[in-house]
N, CA, C and O atoms as CSV, one atom per row, in Angstrom:
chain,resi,resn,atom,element,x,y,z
A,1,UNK,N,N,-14.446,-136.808,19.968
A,1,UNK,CA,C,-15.782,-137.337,19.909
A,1,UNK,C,C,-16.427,-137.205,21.276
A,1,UNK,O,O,-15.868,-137.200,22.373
A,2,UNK,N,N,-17.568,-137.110,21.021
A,2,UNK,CA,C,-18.616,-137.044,22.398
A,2,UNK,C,C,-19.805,-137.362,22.580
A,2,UNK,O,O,-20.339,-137.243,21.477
A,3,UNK,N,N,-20.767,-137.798,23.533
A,3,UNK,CA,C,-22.036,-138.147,22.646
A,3,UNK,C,C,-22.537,-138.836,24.084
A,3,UNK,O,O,-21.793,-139.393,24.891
A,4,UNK,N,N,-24.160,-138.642,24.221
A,4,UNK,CA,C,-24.318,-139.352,26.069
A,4,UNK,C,C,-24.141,-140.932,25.824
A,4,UNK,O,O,-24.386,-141.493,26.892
A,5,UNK,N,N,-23.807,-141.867,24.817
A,5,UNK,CA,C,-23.360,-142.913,25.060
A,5,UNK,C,C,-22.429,-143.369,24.181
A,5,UNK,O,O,-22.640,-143.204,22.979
A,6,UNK,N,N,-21.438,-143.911,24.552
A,6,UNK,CA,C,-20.748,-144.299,23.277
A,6,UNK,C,C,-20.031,-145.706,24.182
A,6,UNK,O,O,-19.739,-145.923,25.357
A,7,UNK,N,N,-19.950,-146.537,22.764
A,7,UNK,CA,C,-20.172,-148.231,22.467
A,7,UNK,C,C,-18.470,-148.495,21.631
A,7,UNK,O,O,-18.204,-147.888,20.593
A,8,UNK,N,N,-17.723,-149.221,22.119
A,8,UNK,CA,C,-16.686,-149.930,20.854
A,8,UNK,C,C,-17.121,-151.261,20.371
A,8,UNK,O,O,-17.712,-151.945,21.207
A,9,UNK,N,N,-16.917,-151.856,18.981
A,9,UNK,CA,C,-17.323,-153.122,19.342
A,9,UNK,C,C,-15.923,-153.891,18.745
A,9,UNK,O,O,-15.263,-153.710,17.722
A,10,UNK,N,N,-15.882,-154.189,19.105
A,10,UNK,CA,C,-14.552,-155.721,19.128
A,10,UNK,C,C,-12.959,-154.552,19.225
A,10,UNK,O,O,-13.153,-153.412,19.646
A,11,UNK,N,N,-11.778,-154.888,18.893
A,11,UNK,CA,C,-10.720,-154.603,19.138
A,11,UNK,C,C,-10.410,-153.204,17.539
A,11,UNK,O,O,-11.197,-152.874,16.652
A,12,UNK,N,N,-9.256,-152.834,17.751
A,12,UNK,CA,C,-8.934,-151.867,16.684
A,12,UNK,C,C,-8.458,-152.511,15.754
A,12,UNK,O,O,-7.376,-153.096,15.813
A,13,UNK,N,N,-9.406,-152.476,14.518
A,13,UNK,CA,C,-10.006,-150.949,13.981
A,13,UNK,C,C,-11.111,-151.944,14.846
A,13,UNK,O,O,-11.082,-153.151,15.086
A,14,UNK,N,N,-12.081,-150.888,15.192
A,14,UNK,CA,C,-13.897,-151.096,15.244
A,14,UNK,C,C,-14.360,-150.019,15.076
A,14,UNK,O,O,-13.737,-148.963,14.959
A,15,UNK,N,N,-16.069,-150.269,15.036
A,15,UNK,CA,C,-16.856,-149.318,15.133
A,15,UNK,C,C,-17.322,-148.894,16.495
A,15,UNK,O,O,-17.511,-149.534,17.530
A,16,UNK,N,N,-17.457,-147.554,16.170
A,16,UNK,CA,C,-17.455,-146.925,17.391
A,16,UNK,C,C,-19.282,-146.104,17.354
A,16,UNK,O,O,-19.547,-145.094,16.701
A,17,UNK,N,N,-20.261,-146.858,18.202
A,17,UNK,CA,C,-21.267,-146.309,17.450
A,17,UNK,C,C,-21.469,-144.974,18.831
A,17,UNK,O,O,-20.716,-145.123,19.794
A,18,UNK,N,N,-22.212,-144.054,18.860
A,18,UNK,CA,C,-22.752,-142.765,19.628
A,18,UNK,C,C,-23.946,-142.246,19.602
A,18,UNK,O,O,-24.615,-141.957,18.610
A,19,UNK,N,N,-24.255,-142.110,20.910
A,19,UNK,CA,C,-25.897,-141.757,20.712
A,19,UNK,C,C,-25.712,-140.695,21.285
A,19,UNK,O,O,-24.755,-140.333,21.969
A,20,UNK,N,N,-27.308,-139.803,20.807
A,20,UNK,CA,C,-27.166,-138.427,22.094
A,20,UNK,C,C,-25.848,-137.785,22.001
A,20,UNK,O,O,-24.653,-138.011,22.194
A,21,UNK,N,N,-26.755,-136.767,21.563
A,21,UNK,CA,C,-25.778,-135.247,21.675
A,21,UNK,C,C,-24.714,-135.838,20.994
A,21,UNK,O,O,-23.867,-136.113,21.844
A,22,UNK,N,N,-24.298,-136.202,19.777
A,22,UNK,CA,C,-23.153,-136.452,19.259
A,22,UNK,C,C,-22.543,-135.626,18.416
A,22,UNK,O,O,-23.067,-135.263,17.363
A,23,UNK,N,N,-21.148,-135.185,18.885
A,23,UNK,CA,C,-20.303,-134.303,18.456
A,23,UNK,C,C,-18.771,-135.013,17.699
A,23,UNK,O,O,-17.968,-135.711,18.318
A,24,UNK,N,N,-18.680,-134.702,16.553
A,24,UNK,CA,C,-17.222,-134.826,16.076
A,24,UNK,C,C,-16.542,-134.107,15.677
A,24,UNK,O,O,-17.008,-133.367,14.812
A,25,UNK,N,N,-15.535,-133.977,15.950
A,25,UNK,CA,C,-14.298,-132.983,15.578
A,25,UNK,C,C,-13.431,-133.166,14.932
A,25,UNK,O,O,-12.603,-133.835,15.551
A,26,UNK,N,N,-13.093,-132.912,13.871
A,26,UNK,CA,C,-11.974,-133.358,12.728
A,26,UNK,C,C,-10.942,-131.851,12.393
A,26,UNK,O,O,-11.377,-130.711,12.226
A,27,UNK,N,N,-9.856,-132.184,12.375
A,27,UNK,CA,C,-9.237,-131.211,11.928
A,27,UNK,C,C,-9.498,-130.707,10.237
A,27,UNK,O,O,-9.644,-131.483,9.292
A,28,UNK,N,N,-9.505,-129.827,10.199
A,28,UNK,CA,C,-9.738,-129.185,8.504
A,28,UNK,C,C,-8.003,-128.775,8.018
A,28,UNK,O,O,-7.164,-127.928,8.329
A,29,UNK,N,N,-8.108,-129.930,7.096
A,29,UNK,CA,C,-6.693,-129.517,6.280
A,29,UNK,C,C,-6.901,-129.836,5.047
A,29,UNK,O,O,-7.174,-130.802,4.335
A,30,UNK,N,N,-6.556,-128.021,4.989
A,30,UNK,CA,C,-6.694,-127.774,3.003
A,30,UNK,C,C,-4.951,-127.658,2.419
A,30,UNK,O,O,-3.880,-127.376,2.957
A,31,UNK,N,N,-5.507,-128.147,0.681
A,31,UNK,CA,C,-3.795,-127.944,0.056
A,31,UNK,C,C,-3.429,-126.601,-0.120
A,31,UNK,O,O,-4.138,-125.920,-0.860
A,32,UNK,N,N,-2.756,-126.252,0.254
A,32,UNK,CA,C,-2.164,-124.709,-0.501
A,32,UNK,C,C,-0.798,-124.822,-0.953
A,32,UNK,O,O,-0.002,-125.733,-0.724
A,33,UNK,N,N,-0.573,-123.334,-1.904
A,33,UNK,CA,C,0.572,-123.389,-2.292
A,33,UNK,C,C,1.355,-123.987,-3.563
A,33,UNK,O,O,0.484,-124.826,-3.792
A,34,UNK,N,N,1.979,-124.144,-4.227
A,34,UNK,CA,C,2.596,-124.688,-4.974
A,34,UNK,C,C,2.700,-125.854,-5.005
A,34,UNK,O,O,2.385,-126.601,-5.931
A,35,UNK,N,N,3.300,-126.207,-3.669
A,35,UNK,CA,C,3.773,-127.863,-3.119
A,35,UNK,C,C,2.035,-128.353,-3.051
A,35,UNK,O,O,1.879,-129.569,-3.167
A,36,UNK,N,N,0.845,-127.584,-2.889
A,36,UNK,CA,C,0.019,-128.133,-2.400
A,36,UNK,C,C,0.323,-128.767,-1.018
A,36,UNK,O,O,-0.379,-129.757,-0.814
A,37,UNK,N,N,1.039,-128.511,-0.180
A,37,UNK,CA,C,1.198,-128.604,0.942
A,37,UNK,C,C,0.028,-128.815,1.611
A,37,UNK,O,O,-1.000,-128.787,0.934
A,38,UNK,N,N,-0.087,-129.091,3.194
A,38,UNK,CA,C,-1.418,-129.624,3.644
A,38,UNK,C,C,-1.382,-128.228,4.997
A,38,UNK,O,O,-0.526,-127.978,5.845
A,39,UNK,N,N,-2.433,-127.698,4.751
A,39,UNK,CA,C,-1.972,-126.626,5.655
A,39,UNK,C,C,-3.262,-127.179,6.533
A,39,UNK,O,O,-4.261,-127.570,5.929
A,40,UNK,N,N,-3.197,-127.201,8.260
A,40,UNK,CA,C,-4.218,-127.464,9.152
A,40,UNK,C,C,-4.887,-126.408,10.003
A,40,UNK,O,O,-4.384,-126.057,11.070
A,41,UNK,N,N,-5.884,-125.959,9.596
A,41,UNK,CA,C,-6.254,-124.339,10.150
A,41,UNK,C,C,-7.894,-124.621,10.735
A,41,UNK,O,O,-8.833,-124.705,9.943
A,42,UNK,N,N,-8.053,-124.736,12.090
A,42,UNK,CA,C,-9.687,-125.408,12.182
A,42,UNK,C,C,-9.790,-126.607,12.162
A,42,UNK,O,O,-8.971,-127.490,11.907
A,43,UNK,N,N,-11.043,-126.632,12.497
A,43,UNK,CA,C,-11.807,-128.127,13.066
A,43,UNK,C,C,-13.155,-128.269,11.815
A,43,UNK,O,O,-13.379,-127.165,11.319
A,44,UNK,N,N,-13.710,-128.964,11.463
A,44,UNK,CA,C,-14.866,-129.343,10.911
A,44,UNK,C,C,-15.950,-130.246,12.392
A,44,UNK,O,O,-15.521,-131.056,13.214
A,45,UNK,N,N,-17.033,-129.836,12.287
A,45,UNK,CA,C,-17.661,-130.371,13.417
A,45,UNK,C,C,-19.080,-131.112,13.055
A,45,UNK,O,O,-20.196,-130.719,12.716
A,46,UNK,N,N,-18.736,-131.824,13.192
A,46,UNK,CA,C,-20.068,-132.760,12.704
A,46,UNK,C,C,-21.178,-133.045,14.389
A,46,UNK,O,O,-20.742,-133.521,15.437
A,47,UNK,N,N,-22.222,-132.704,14.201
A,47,UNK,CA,C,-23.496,-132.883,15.286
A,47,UNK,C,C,-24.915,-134.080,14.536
A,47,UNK,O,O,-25.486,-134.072,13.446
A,48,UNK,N,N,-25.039,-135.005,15.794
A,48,UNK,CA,C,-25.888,-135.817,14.913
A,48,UNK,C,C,-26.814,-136.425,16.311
A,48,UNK,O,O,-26.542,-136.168,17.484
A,49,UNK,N,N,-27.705,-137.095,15.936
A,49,UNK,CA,C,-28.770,-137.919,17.424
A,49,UNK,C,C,-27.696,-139.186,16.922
A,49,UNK,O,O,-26.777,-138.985,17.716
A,50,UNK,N,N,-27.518,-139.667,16.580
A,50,UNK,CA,C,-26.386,-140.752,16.335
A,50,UNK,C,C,-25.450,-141.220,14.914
A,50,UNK,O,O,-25.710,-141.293,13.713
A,51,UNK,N,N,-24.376,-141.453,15.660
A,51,UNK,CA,C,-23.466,-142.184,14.335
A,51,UNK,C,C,-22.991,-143.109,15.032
A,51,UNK,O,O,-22.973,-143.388,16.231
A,52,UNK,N,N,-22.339,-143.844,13.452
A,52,UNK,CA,C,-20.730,-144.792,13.835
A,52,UNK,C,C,-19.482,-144.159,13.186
A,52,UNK,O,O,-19.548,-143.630,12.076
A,53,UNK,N,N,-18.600,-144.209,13.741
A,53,UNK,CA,C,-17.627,-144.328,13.592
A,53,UNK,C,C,-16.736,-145.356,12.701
A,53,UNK,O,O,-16.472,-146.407,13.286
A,54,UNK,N,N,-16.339,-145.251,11.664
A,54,UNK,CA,C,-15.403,-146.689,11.358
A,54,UNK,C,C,-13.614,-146.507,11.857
A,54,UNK,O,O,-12.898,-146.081,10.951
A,55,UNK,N,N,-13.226,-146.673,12.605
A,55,UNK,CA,C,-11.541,-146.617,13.048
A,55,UNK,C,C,-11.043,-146.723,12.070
A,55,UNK,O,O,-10.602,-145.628,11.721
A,56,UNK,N,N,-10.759,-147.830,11.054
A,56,UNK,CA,C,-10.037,-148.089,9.933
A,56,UNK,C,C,-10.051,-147.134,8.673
A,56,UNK,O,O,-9.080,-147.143,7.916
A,57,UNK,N,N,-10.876,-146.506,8.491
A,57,UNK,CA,C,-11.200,-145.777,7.228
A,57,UNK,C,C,-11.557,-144.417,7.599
A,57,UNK,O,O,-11.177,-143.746,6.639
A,58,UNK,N,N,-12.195,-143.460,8.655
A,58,UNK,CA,C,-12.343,-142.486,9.477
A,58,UNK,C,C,-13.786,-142.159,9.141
A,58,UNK,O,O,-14.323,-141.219,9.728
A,59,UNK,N,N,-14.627,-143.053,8.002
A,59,UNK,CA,C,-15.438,-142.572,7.587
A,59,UNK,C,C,-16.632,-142.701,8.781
A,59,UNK,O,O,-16.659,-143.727,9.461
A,60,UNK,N,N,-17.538,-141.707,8.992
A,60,UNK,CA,C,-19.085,-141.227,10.022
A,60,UNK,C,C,-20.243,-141.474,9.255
A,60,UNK,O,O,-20.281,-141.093,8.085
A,61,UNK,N,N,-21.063,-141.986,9.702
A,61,UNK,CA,C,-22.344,-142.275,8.935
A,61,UNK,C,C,-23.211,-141.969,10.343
A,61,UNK,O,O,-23.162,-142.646,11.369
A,62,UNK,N,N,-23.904,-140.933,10.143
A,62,UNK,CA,C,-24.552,-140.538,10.893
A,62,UNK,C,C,-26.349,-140.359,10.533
A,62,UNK,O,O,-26.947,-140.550,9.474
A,63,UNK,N,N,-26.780,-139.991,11.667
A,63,UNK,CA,C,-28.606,-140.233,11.697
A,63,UNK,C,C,-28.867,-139.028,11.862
A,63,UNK,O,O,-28.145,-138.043,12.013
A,64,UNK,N,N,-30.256,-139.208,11.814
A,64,UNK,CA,C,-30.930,-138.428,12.619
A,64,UNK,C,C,-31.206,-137.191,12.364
A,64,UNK,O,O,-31.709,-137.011,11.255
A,65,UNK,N,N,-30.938,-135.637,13.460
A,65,UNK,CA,C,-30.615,-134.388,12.798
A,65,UNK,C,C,-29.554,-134.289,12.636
A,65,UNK,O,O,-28.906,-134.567,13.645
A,66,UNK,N,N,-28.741,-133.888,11.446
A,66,UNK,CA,C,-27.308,-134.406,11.301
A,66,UNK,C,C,-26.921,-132.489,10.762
A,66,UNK,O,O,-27.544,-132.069,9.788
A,67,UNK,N,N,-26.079,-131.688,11.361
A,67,UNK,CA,C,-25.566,-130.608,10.890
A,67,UNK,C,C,-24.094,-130.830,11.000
A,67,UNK,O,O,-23.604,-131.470,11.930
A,68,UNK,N,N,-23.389,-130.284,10.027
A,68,UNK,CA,C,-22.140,-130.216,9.839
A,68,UNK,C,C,-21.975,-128.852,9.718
A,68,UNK,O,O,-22.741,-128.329,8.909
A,69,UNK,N,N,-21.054,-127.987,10.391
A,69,UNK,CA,C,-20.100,-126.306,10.322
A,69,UNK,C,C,-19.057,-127.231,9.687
A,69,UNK,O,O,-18.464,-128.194,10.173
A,70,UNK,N,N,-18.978,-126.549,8.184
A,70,UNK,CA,C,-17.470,-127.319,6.875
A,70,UNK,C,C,-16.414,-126.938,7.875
A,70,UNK,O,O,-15.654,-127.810,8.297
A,71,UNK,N,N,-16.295,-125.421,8.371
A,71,UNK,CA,C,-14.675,-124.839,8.539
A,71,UNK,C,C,-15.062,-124.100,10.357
A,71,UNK,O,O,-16.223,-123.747,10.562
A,72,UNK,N,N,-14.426,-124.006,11.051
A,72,UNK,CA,C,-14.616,-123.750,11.784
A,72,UNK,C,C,-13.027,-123.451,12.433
A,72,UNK,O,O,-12.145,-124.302,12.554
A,73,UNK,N,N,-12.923,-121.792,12.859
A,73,UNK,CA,C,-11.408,-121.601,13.285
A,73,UNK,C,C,-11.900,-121.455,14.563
A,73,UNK,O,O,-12.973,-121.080,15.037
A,74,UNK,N,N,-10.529,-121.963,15.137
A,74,UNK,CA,C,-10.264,-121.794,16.529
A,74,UNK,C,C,-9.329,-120.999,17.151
A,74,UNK,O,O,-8.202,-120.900,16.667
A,75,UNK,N,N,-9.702,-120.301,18.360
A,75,UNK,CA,C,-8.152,-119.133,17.925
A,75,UNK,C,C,-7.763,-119.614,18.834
A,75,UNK,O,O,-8.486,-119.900,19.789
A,76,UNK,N,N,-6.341,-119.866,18.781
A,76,UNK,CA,C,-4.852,-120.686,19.361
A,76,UNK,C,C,-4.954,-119.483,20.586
A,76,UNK,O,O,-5.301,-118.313,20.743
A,77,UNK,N,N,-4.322,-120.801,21.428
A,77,UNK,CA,C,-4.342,-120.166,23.207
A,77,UNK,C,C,-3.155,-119.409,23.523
A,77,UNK,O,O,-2.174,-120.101,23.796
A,78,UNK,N,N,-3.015,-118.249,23.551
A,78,UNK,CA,C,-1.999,-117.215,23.611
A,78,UNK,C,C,-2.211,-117.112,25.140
A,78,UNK,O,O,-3.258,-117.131,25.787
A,79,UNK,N,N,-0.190,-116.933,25.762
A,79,UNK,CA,C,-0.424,-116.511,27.128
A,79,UNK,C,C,0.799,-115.549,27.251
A,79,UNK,O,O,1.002,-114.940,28.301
């Protein structure tokens, strides 16, 4: 998470509210396979003028101009 201000309010779980330039990053994990296994490939990125956060439940409720990129790969740091 990122955002030019960000607020906790009381102890964990809380809400976590963000203003300005707010960025979230969630990993993207889809089922595949037979097992339906949880495979983790990418980030999902949520951009907003503000949200909250809920700790307990992960759920974002966000304002404002709100764009979400669903899938977004990242290519792993090879050295």
């Amino acid at each position: 998470m990122s955002a030019n201000d960000i607020a906790r309010t009381g102890e964990y779980p809380a809400l976590i509210h963000l203003k300005g330039a707010v960025e979230i990053r969630t990993p993207a994990c889809l089922p595949v396979g037979k097992n339906r296994s949880l495979v983790c490939d990418g980030v999902m990125i949520l951009r907003a003028d503000e949200a909250t956060f809920h700790e307990d439940s992960g759920q974002i409720e966000a304002q404002g101009a709100v764009t979400v990129v669903p899938l977004f790969h990242e290519q792993a740091n090879v050295r």
